[in-house]
DSSP file (Angstrom, degrees, kcal/mol; ACC not computed):
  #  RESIDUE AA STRUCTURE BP1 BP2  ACC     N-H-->O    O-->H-N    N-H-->O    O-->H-N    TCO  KAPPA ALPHA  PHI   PSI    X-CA   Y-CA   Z-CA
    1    1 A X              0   0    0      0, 0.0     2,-0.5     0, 0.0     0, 0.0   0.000 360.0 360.0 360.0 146.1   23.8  105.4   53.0
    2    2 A X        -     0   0    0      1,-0.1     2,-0.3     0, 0.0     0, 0.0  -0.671 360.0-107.9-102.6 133.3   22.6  107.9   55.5
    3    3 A X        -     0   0    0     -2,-0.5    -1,-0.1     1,-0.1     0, 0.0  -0.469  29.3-103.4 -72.6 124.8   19.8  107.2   58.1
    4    4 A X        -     0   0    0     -2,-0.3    -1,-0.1     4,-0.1     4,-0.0  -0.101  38.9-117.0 -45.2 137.2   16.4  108.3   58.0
    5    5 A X    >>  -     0   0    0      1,-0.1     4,-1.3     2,-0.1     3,-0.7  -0.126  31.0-118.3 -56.7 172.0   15.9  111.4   60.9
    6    6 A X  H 3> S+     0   0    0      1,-0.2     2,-1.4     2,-0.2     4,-1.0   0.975 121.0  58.2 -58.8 -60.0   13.2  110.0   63.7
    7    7 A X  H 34 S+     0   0    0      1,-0.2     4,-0.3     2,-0.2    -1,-0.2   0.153 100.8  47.7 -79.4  20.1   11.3  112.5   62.7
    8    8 A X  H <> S+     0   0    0     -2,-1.4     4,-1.9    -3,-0.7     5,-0.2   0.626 119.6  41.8-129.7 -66.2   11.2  111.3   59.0
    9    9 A X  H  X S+     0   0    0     -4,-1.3     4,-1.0     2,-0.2    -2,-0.2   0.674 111.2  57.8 -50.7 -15.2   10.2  107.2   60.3
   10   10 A X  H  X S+     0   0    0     -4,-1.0     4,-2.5     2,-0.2    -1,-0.2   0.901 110.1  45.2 -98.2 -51.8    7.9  108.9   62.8
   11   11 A X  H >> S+     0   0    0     -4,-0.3     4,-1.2     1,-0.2     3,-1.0   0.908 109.5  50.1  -1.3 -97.6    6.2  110.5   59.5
   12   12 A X  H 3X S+     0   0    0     -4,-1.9     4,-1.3     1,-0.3     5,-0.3   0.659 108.5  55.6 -52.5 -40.2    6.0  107.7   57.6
   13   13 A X  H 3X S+     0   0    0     -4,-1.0     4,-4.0    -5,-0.2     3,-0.4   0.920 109.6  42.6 -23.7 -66.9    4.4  106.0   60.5
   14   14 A X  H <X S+     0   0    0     -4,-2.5     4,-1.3    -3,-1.0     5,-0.2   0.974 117.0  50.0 -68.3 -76.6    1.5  108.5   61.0
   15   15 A X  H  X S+     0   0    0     -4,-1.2     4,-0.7     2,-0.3    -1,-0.3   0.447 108.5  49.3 -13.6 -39.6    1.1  108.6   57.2
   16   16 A X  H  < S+     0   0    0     -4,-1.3     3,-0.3    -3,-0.4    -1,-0.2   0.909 119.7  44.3 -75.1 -64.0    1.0  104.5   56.7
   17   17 A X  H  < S+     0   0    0     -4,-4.0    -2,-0.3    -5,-0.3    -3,-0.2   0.819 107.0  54.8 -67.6 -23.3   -1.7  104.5   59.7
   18   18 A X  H  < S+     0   0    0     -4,-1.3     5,-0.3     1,-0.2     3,-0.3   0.834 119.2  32.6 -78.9 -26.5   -3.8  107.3   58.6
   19   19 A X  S  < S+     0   0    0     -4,-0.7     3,-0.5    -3,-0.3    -1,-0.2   0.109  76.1 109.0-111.5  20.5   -4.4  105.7   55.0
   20   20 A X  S    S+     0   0    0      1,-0.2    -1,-0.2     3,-0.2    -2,-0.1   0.835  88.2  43.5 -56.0 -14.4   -4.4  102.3   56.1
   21   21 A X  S    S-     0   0    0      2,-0.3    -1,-0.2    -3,-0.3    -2,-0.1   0.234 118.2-113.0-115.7  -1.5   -8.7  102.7   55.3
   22   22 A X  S    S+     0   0    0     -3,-0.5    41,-5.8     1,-0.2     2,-0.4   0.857  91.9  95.3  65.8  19.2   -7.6  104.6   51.8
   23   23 A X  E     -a   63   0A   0     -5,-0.3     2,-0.4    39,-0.2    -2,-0.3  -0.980  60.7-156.4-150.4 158.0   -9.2  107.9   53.4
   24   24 A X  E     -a   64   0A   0     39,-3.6    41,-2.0    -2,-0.4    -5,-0.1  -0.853  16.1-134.8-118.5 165.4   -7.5  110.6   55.3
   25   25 A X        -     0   0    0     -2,-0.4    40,-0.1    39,-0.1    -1,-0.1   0.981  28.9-109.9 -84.9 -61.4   -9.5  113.1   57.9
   26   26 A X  S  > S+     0   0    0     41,-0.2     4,-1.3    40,-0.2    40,-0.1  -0.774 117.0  39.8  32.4 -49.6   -9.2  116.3   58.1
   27   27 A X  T  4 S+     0   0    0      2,-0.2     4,-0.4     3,-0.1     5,-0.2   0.753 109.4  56.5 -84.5 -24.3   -7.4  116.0   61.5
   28   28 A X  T >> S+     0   0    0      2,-0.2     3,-4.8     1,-0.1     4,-0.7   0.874 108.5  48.9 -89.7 -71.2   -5.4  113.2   60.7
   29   29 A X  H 3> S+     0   0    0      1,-0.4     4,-3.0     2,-0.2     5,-0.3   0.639 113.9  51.1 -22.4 -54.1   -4.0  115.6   57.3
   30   30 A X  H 3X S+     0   0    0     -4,-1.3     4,-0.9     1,-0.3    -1,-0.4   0.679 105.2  50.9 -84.4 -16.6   -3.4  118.3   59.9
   31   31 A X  H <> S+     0   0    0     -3,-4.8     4,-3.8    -4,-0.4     3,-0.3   0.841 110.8  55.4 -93.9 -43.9   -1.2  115.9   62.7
   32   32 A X  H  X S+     0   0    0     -4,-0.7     4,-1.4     2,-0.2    -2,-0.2   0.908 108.9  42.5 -58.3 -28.3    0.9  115.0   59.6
   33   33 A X  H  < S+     0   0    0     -4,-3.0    -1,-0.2    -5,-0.3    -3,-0.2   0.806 111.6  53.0 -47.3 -49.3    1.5  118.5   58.9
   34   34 A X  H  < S+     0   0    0     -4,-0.9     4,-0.3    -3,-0.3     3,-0.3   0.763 117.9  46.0 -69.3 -46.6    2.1  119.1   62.7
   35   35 A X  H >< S+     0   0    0     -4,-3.8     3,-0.6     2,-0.2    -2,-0.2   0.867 103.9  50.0 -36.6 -60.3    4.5  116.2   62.1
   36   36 A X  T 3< S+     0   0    0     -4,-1.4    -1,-0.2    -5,-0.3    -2,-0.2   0.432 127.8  28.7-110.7 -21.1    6.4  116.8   59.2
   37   37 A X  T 3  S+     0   0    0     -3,-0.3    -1,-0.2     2,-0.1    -2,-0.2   0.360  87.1 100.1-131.4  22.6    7.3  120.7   60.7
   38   38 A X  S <  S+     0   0    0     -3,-0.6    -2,-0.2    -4,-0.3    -3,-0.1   0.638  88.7  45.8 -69.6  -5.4    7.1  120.0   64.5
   39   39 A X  S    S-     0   0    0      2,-0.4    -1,-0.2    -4,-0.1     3,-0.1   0.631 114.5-119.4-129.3 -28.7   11.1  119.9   64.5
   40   40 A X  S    S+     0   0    0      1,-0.3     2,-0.3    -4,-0.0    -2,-0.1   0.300  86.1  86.8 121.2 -18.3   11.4  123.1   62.3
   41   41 A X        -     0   0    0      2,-0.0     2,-0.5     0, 0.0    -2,-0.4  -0.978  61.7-157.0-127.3 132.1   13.1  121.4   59.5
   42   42 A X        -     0   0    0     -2,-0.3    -5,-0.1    -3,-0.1    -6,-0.0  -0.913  28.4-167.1-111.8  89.1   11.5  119.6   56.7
   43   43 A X    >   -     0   0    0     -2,-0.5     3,-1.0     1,-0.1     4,-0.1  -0.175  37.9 -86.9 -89.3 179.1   14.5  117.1   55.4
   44   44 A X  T >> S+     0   0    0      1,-0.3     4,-4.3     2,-0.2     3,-2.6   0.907 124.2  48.9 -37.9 -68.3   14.7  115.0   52.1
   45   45 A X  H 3> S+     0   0    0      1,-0.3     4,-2.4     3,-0.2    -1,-0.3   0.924 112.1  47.7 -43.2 -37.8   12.7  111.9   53.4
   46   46 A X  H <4 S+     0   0    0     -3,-1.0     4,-0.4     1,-0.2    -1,-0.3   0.288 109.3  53.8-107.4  27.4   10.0  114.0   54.8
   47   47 A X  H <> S+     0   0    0     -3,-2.6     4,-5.4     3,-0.1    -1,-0.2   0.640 114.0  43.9 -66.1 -62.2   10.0  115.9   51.4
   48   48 A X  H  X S+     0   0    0     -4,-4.3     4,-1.9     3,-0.2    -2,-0.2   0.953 116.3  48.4 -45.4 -74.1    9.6  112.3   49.6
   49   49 A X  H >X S+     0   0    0     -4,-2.4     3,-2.8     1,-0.2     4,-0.8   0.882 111.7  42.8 -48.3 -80.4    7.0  111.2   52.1
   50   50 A X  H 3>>S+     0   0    0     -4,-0.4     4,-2.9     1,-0.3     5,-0.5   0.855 115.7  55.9 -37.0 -53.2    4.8  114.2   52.0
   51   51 A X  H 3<5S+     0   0    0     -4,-5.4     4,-0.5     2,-0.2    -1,-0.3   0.840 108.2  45.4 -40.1 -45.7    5.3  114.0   48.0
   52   52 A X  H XX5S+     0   0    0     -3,-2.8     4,-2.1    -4,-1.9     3,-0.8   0.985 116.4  51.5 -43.8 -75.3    4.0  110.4   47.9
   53   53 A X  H 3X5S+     0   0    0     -4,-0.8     4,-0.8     1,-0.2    -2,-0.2   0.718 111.2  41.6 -37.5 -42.5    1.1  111.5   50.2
   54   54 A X  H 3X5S+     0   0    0     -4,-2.9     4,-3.2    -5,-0.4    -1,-0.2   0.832 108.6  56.7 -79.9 -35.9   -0.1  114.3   48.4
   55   55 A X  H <><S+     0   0    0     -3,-0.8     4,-1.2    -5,-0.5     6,-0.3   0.985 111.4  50.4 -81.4 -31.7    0.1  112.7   45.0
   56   56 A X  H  <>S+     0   0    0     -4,-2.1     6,-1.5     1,-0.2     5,-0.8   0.720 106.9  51.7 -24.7 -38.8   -2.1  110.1   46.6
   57   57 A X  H ><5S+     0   0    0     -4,-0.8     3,-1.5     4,-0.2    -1,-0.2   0.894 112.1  43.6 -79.1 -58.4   -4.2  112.5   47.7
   58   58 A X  H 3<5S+     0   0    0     -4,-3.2    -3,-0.2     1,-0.3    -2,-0.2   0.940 112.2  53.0 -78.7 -76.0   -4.5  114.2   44.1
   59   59 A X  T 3<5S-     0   0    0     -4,-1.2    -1,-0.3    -5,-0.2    -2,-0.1   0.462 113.7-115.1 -46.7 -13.2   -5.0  110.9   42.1
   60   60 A X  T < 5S+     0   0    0     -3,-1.5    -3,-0.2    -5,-0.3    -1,-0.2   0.503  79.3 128.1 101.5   6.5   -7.6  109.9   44.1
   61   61 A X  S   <S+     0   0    0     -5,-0.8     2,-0.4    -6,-0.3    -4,-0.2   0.974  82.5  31.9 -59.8 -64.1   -5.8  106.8   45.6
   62   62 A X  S    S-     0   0    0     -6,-1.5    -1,-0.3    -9,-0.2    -2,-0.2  -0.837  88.6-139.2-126.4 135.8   -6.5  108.0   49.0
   63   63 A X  E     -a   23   0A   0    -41,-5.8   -39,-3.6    -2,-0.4     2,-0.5  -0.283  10.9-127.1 -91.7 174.2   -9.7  109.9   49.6
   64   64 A X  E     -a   24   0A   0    -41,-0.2     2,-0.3    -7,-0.1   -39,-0.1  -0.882  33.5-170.5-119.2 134.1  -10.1  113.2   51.9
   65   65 A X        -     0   0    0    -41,-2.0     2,-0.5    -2,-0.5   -42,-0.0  -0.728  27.8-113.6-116.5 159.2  -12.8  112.6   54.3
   66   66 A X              0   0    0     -2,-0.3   -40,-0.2     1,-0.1   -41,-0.0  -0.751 360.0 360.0 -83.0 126.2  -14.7  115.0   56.9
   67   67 A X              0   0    0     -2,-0.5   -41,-0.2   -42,-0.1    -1,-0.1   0.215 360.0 360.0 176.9 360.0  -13.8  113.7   60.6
């Protein structure tokens, strides 16, 4: 089985901690973003992550907050 890029665990990181409260910021949305294309390349995992995240986002699981 092939191993997650850094940049895919470094993701998932930022993502785990930013909805750790069930609410995202506005800046924290925007460092995962910064994340997820800081390398250029957007691979499989950090397709899956961002997919997870977002449908969180849209189902209301995790709410989008002003900060």
């Amino acid at each position: 089985m092939k191993k997650p890029s850094e940049s895919a665990v470094d993701l998932k990181y930022l993502i785990n901690h930013a909805i750790s409260d069930m609410e995202i910021t506005q800046s924290e949305y925007q460092q995962i973003m910064d994340m997820a294309l800081s390398d250029g390349i957007i691979d499989q995992e950090e397709k899956a992550l961002l997919a997870q995240f977002q449908e969180m986002i849209s189902n209301g699981t995790v709410k989008r907050v002003r900060g």
